[in-house]
C-alpha positions as CSV (number, residue, x, y, z in Angstrom):
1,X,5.3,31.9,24.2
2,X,6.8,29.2,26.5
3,X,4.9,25.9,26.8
4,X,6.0,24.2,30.4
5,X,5.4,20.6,32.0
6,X,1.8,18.7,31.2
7,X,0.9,20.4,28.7
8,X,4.2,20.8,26.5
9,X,4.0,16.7,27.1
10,X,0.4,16.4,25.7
11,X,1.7,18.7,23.3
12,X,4.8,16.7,22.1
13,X,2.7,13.6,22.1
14,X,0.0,15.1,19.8
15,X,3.2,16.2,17.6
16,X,4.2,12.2,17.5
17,X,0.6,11.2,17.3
18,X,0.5,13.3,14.2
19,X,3.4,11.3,12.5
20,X,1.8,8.1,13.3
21,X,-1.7,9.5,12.3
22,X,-0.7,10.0,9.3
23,X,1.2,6.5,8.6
24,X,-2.7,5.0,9.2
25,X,-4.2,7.4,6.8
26,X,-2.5,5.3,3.7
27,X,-0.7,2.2,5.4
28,X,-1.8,-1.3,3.6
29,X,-3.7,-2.8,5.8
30,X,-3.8,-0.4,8.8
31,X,-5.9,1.9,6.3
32,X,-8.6,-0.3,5.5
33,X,-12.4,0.9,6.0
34,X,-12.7,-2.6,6.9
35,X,-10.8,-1.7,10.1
36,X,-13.4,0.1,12.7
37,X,-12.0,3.7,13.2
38,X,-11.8,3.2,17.0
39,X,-9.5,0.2,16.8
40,X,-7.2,2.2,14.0
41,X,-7.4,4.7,16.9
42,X,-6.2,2.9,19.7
43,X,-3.6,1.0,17.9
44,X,-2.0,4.3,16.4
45,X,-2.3,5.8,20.5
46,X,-0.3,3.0,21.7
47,X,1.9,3.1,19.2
48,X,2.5,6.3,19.8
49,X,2.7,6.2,23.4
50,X,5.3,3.8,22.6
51,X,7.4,5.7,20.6
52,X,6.9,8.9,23.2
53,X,10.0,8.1,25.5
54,X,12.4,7.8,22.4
55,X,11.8,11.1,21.2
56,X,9.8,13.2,23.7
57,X,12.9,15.4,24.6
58,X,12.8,16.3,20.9
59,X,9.4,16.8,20.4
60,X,9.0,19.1,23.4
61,X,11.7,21.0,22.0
62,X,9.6,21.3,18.7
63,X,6.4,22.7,20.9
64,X,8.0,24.1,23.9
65,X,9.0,27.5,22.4
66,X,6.4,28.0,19.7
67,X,3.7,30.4,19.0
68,X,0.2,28.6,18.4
69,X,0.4,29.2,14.8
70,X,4.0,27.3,14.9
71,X,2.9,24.1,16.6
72,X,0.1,23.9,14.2
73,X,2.4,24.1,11.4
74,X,4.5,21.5,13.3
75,X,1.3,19.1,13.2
76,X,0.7,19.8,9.7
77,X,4.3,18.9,8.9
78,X,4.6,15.7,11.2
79,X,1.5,14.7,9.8
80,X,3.0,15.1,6.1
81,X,6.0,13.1,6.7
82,X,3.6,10.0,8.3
83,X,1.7,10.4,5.3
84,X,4.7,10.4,3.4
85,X,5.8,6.9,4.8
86,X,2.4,4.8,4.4
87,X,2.2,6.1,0.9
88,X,6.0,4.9,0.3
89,X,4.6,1.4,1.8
90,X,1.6,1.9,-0.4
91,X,2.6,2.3,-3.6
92,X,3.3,-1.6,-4.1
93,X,-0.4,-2.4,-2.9
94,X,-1.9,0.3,-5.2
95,X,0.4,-1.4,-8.5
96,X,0.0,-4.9,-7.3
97,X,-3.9,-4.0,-7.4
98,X,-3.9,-2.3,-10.8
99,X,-1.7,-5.3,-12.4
100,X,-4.7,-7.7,-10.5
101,X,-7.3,-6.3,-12.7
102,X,-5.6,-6.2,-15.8
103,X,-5.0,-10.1,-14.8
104,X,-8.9,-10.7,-14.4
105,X,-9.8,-8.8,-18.0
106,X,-6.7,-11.0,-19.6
107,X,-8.1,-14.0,-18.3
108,X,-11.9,-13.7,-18.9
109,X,-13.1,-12.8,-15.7
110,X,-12.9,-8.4,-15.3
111,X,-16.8,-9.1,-15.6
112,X,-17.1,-11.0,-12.1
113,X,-18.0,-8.7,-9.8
114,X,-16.9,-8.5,-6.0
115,X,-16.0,-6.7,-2.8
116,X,-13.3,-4.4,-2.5
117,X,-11.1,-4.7,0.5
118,X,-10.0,-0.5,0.7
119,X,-12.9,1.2,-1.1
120,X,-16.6,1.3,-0.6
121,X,-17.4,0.7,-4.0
122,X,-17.3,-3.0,-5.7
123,X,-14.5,-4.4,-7.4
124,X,-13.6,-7.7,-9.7
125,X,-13.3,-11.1,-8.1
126,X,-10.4,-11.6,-9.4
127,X,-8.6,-8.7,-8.4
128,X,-10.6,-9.0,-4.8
129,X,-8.8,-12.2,-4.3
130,X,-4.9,-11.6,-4.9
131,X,-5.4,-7.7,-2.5
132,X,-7.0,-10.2,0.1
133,X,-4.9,-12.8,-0.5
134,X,-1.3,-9.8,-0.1
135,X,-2.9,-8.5,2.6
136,X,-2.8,-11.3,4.3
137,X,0.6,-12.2,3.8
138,X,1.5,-8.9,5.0
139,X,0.1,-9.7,8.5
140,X,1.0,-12.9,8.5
141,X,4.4,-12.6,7.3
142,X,4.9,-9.6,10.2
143,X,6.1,-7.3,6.8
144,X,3.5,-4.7,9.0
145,X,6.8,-4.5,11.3
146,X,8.3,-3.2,8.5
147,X,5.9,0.0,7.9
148,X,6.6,0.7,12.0
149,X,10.4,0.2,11.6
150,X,10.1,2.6,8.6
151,X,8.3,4.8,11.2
152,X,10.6,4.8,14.0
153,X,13.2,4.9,11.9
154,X,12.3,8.2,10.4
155,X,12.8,10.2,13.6
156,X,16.6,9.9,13.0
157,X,16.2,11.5,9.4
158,X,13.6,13.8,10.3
159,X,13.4,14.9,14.0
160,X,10.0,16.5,15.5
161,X,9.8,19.9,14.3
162,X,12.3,19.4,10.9
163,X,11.1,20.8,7.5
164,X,10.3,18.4,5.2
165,X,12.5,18.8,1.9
166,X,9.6,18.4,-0.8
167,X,11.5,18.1,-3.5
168,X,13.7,14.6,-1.9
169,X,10.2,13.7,-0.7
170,X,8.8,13.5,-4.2
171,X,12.0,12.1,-5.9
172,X,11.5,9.3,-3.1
173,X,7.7,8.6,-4.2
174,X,8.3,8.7,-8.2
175,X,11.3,6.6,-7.6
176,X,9.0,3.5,-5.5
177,X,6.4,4.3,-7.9
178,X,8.4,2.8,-10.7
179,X,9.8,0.4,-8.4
180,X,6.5,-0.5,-7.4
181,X,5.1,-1.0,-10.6
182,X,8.5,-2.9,-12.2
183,X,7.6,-5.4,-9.2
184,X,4.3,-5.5,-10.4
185,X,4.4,-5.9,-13.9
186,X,6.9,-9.1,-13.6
187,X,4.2,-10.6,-11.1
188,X,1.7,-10.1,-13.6
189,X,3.6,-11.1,-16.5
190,X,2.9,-14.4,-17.2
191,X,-0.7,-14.2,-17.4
192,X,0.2,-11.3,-20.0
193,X,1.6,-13.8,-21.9
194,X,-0.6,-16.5,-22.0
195,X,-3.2,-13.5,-22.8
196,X,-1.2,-12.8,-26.0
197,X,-1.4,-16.5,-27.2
198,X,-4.6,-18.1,-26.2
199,X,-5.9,-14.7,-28.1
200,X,-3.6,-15.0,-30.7
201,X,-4.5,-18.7,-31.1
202,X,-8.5,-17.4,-31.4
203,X,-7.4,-14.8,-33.7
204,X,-5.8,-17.8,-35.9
205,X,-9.1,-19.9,-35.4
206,X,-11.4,-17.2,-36.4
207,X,-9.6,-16.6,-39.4
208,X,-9.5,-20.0,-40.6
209,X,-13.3,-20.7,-40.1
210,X,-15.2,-17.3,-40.1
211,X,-18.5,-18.7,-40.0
212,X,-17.9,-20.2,-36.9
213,X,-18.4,-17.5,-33.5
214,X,-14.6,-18.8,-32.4
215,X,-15.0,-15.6,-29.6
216,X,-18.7,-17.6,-27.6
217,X,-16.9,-20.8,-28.2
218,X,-13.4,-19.8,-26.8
219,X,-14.5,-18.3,-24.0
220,X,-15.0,-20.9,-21.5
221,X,-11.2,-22.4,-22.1
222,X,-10.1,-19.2,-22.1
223,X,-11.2,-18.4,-18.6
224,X,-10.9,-21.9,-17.8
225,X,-7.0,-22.2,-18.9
226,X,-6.6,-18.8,-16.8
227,X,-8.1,-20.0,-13.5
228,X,-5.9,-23.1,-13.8
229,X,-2.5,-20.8,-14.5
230,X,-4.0,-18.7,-11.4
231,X,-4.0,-22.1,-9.2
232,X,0.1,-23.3,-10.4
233,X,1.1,-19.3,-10.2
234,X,-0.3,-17.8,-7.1
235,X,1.6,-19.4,-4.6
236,X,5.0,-18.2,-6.5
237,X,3.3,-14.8,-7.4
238,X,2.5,-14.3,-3.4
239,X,5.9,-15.2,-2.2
240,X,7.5,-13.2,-4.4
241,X,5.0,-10.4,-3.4
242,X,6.6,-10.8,0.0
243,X,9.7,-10.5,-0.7
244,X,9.8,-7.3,-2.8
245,X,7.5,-5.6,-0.2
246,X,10.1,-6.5,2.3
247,X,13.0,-4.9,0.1
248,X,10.8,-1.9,-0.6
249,X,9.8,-0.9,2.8
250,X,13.1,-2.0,4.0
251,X,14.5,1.0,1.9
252,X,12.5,3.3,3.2
């Protein structure tokens, strides 16, 4: 079957859609349920729209000689590959955020409850704070540009219509994934530290007067010490947050 003029165009920009579809699906930020699904609409439309005359000869070519079941498989695939990217731009966010709530039990406070920014359900305060806190640094910073290079910059790699080699697409994620969570670890790492001492100092305590209940007594300075390392550490914790989602996304 041979698809000619309009309609292999709306085809080849539902093909590009699909890519950019599926960046939105998983992006930081651009993902959020926070985000009204008509706006997260619109933006990925005009961003494809935009990307149409850079690669609209190539996506017709994908749709313009197909069988219905082909194109369909096309969509599946360029919606794989999207999906592929904002989980490669993910995969910081998702460490950072399981390093933040170790960081709110070390410090006293994984009891706090709060708001999540990407899930329905609630979170910890704590950990609320340093996802809101990235997420805005991501906007701010314009590292979103980034994701949308990484996008555009995929059509060179992987053309409309190319088969997606699984196996280089997983290497890919497990290699960011302990990238991701290297990054992560060394953010978190002081507050793993002073973790380790203030309890091993209580540990000491306890021993040395048993009758006394060191763990009601400690509590307060524990928590209090950690919110005062949060206030000295965040601002160095955030920039370098910034700068290793820039090199990570800048790989991709």
């Amino acid at each position: 079957m041979t698809i000619e003029g309009p309609a292999a165009l709306v085809l080849a920009v539902a093909v590009i859609f699909a890519r950019v579809g599926g960046v939105f699906l998983i992006a930081p930020g651009l993902s959020s349920i926070r985000i009204a699904v008509q706006v997260k609409l619109f933006i990925a439309l005009g961003i494809a729209l935009a990307v149409s005359p850079m690669v609209i000869d190539q996506a017709v070519a994908a749709v313009g000689q197909g069988t219905p079941g082909e194109i369909v498989a096309v969509l599946v695939t360029e919606s794989v590959i999207g999906f592929m990217i904002g989980l490669l731009s993910r995969l910081l966010m998702m460490a950072f955020q399981t390093m933040s709530i170790a960081i709110a039990n070390a410090i006293g406070l994984g009891g706090v409850p709060g708001l999540s920014l990407e899930a329905g359900e609630p979170g910890q305060a704590a950990a609320t704070l340093f996802m809101a806190t990235a997420t805005v640094i991501i906007f701010v910073g314009d590292l979103h540009y980034e994701i949308l290079r990484a996008l555009v910059g995929s059509y060179t790699v992987l053309a409309p219509g190319a088969v997606l080699d699984v196996r280089e697409a997983l290497v890919a994620v497990s290699d960011q994934i302990a990238a991701a969570f290297l990054v992560a670890l060394r953010l978190a790492a002081p507050f793993f530290i002073y973790s380790v001492v203030i309890n091993f100092a209580v540990g000491i305590t306890n021993k040395l007067s048993p009758s006394i209940p060191v763990f009601f007594v400690s509590l307060p300075f524990v928590t209090a010490g950690g919110l005062i390392m949060m206030a000295m550490a965040v601002r160095e914790m955030m920039l370098a947050f910034a700068d290793a989602f820039r090199q990570l996304t800048g790989a991709l």
